[in-house]
C-alpha positions as a Markdown table, in Angstrom:
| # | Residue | x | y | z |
|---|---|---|---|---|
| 1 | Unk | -25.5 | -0.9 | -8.0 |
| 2 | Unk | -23.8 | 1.8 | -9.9 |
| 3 | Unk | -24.1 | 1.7 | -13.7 |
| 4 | Unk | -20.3 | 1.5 | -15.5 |
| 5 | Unk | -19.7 | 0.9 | -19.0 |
| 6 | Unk | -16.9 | -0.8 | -20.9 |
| 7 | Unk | -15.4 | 2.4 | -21.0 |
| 8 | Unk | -15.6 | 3.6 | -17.7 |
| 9 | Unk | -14.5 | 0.1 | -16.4 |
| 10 | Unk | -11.2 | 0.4 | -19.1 |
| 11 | Unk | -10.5 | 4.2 | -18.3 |
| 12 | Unk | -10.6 | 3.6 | -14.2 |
| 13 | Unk | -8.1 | 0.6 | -14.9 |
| 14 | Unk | -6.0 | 2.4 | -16.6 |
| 15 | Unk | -5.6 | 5.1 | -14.2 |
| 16 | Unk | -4.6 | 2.9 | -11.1 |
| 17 | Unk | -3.0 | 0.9 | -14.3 |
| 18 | Unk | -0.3 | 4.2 | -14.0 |
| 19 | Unk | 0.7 | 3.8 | -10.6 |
| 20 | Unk | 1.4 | -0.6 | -11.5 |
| 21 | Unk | 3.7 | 0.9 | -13.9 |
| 22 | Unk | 5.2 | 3.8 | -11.7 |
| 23 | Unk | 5.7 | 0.9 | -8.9 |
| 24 | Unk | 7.4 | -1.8 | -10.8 |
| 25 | Unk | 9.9 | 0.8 | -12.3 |
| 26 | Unk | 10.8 | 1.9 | -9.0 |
| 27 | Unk | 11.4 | -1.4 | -7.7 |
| 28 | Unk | 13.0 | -2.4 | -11.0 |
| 29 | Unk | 15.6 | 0.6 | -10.8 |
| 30 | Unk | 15.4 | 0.8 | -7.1 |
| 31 | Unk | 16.8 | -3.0 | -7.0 |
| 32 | Unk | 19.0 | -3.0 | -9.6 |
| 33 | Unk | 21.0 | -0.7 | -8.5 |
| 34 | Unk | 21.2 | -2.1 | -4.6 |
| 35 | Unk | 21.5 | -5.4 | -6.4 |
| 36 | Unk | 24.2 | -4.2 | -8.8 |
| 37 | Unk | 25.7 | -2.8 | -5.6 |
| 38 | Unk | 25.7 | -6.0 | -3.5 |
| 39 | Unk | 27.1 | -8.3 | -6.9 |
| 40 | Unk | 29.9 | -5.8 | -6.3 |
| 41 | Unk | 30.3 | -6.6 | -2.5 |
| 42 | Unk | 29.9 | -10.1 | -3.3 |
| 43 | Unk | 32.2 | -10.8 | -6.3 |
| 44 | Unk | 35.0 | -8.4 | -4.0 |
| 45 | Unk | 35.5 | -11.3 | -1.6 |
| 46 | Unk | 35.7 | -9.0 | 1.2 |
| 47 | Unk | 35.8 | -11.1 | 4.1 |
| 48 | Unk | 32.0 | -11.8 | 5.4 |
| 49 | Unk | 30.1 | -10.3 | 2.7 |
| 50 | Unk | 29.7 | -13.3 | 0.6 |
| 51 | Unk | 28.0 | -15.3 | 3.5 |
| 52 | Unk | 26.2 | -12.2 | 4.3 |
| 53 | Unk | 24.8 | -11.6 | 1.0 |
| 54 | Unk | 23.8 | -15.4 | 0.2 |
| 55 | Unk | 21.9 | -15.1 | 3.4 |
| 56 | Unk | 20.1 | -12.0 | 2.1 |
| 57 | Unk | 19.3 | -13.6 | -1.0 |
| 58 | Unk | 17.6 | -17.0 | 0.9 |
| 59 | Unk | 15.6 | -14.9 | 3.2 |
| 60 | Unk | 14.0 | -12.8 | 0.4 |
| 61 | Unk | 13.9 | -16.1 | -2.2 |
| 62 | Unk | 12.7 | -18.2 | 0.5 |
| 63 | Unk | 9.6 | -16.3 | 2.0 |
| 64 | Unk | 6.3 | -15.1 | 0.6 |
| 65 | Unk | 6.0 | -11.5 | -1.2 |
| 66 | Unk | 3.4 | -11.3 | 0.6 |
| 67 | Unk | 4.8 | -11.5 | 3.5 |
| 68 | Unk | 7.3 | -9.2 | 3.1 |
| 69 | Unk | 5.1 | -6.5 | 2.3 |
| 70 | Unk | 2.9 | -7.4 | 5.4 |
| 71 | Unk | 6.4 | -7.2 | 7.5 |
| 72 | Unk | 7.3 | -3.5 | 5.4 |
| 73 | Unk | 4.2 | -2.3 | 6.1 |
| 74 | Unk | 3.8 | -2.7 | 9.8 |
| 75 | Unk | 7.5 | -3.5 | 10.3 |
| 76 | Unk | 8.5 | 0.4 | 9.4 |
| 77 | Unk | 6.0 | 2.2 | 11.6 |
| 78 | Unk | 7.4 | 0.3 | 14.7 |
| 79 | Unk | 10.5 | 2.8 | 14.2 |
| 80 | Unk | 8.4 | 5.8 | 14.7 |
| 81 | Unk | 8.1 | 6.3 | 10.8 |
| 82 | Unk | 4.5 | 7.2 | 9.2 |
| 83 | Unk | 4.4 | 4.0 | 6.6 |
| 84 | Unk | 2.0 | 4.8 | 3.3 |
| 85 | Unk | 1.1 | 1.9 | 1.1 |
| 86 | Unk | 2.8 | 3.4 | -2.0 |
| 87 | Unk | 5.9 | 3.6 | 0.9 |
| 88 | Unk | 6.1 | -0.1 | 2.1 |
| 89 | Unk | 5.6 | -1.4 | -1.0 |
| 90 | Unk | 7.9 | 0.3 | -2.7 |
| 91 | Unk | 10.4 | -0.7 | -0.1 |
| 92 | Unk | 9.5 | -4.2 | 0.3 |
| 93 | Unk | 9.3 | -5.0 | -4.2 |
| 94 | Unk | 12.8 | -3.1 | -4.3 |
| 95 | Unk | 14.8 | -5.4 | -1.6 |
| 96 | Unk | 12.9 | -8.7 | -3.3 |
| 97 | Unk | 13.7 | -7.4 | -6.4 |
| 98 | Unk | 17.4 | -6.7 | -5.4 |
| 99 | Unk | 17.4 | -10.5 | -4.1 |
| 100 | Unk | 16.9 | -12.1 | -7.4 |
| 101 | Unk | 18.7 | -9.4 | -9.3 |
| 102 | Unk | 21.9 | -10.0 | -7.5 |
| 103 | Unk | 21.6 | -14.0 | -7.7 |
| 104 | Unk | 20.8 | -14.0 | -11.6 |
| 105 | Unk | 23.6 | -11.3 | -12.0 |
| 106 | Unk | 25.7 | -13.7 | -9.8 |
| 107 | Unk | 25.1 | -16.6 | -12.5 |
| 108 | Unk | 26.2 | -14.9 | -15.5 |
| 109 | Unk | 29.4 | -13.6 | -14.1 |
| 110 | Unk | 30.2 | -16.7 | -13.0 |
| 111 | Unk | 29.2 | -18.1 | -16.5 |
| 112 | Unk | 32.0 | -16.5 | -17.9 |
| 113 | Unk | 35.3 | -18.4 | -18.3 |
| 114 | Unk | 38.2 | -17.8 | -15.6 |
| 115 | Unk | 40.8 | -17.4 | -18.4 |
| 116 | Unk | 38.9 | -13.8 | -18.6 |
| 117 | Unk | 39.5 | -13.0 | -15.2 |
| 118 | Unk | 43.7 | -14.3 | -15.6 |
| 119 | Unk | 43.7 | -12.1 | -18.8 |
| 120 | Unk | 42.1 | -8.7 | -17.2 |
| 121 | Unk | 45.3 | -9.4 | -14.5 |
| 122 | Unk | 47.8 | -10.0 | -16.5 |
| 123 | Unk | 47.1 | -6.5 | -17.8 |
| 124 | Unk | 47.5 | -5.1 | -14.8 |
| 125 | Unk | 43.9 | -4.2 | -14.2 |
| 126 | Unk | 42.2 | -3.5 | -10.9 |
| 127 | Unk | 39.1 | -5.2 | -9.5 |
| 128 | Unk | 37.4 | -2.5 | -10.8 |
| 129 | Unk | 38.7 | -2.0 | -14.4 |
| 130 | Unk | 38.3 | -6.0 | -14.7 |
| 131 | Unk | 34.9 | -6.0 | -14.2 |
| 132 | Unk | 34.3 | -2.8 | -15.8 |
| 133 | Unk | 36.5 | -3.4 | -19.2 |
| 134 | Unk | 36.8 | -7.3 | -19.5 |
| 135 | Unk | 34.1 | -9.2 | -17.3 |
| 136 | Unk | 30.4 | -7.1 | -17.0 |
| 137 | Unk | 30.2 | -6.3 | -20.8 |
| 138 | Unk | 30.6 | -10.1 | -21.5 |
| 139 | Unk | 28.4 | -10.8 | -18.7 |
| 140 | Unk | 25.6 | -8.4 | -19.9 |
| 141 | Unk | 24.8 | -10.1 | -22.7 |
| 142 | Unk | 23.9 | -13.5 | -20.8 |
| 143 | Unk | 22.3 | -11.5 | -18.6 |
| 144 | Unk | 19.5 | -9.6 | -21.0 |
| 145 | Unk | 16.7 | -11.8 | -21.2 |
| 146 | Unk | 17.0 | -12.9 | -17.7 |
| 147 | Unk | 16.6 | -9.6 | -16.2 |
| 148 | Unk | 13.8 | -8.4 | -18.5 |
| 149 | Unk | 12.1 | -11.6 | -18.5 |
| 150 | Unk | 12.5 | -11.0 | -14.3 |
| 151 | Unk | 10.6 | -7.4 | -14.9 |
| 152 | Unk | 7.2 | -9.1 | -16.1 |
| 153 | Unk | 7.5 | -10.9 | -12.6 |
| 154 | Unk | 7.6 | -7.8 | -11.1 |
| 155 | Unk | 5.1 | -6.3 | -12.9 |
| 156 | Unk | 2.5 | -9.3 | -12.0 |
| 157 | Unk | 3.6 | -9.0 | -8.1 |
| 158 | Unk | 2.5 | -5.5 | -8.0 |
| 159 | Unk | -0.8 | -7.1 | -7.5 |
| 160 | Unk | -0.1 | -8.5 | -4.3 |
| 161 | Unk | 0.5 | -4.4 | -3.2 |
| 162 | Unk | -3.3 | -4.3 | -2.9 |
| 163 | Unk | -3.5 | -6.4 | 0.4 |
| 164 | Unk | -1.7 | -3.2 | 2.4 |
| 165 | Unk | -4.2 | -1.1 | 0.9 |
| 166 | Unk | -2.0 | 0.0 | -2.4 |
| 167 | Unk | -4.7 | 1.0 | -5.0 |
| 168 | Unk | -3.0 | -0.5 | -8.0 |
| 169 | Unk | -4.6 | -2.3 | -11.4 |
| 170 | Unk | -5.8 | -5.4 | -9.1 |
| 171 | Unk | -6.9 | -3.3 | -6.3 |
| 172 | Unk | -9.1 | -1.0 | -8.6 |
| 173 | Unk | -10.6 | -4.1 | -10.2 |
| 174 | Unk | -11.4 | -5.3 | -6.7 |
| 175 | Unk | -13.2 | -2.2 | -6.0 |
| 176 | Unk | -14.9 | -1.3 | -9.6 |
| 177 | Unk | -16.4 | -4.9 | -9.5 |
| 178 | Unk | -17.3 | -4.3 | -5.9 |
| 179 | Unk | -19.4 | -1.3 | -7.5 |
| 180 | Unk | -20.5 | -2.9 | -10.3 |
| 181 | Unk | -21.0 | -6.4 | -9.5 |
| 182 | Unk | -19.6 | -7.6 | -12.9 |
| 183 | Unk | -17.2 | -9.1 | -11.5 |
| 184 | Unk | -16.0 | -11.6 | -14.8 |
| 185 | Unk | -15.9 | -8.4 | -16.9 |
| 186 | Unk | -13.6 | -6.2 | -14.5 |
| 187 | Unk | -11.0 | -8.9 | -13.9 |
| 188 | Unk | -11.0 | -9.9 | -17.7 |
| 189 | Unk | -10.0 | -6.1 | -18.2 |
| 190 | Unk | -7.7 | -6.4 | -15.5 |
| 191 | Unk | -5.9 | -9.7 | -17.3 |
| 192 | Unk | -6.3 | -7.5 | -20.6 |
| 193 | Unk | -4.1 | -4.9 | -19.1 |
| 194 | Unk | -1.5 | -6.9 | -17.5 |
| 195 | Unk | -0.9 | -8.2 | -20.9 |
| 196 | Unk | -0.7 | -5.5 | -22.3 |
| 197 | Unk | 2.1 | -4.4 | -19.7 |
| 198 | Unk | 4.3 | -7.9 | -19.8 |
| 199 | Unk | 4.0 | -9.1 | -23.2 |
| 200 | Unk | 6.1 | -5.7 | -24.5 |
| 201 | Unk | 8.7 | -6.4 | -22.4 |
| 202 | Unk | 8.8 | -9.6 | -23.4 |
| 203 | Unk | 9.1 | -9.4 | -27.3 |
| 204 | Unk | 11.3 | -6.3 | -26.2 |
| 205 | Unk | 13.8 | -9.2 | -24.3 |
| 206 | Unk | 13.7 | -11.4 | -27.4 |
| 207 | Unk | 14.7 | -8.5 | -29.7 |
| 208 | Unk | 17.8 | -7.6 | -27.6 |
| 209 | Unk | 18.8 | -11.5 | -27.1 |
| 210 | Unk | 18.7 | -11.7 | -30.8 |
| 211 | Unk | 20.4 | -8.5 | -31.3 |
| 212 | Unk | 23.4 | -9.0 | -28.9 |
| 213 | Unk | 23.9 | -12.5 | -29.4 |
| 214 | Unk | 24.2 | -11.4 | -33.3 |
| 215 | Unk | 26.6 | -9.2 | -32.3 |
| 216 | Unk | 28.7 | -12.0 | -30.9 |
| 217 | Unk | 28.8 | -13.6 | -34.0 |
């Protein structure tokens, strides 16, 4: 049994604690952008898109994370392409995270009142300039807490990451407490440091709903 303190337990965690953080933010950005992207395609009622896009949205709501990392994983390398952990799972947390972007998006456009929509036309505006100038900036407000509140999720599904061999927080707690066999006092660090991640970006969420609805007023 190797010997570990406190210490060395906290300062191993918080190195793999880096690449949690490093993940989330580029499945965060990664899928709000192809999220803002397919809102776009959606809210365009191009002919098929719609359909095609709800579909999206029910195959990544209505499976497993887990097993869409499994299918990222194994799924890319049948194409030939060398797969890495950091790789798949950065793939598969972006399109699940572009899933529920999109959809939660989807629900605060629609939220706002179809007078907005007849106003942004009668001045002439283009799809574009209507969402751009009249519809998103209302929108944006609803949408704040949502979409932060959504980032703690994907900050806790990292974990799941460390089943394709990712060594993230939970996988270094796995194999510190594996080493150490203080197994209580490795995962309460790793719960320690989780909350130390989400509960930020929580308060951060309240502050900005507070700010912009004051705004409003």
């Amino acid at each position: 049994m190797v010997e570990f303190s406190l210490w060395d337990i906290l300062r191993n965690l918080l190195l793999a604690a880096r690449w949690t953080v490093s993940l989330s933010l580029i499945a965060f950005i990664g899928g709000g952008l192809v999220g803002l992207l397919l809102l776009v395609l959606r809210l365009s009622k191009v002919r098929g898109t719609e359909r095609l896009i709800g579909a999206y949205v029910q195959v990544f709501q209505g499976t497993p994370l887990l097993m869409q990392l499994f299918l990222a994983y194994f799924g890319i390398a049948l194409f030939g392409i060398k797969t890495s952990p950091w790789t798949a799972a950065a793939v598969a947390l972006t399109l699940y995270t572009s899933a529920y972007l999109t959809e939660i998006w989807r629900g605060c456009v629609a939220s706002i009142p179809k007078g907005q929509w007849e106003a942004a036309q009668s001045l002439a505006l283009n799809f574009g300039e209507q969402l751009r100038h009249v519809v998103l900036p209302q929108a944006l407000r609803i949408a704040v807490p949502p979409t932060v509140g959504f980032l703690v999720q994907v900050i806790k599904g990292t974990a799941l990451a460390s089943v394709i061999g990712f060594v993230e927080l939970t996988k270094a707690g796995s194999m510190i407490s594996n080493a150490t066999y203080q197994p209580f006092l490795v995962y309460a660090c790793v719960a320690l440091l989780y909350f130390v991640l989400c509960f930020p970006v929580s308060l951060v969420a309240q502050l900005l709903e507070r700010k912009l609805h004051g705004n409003r007023r």
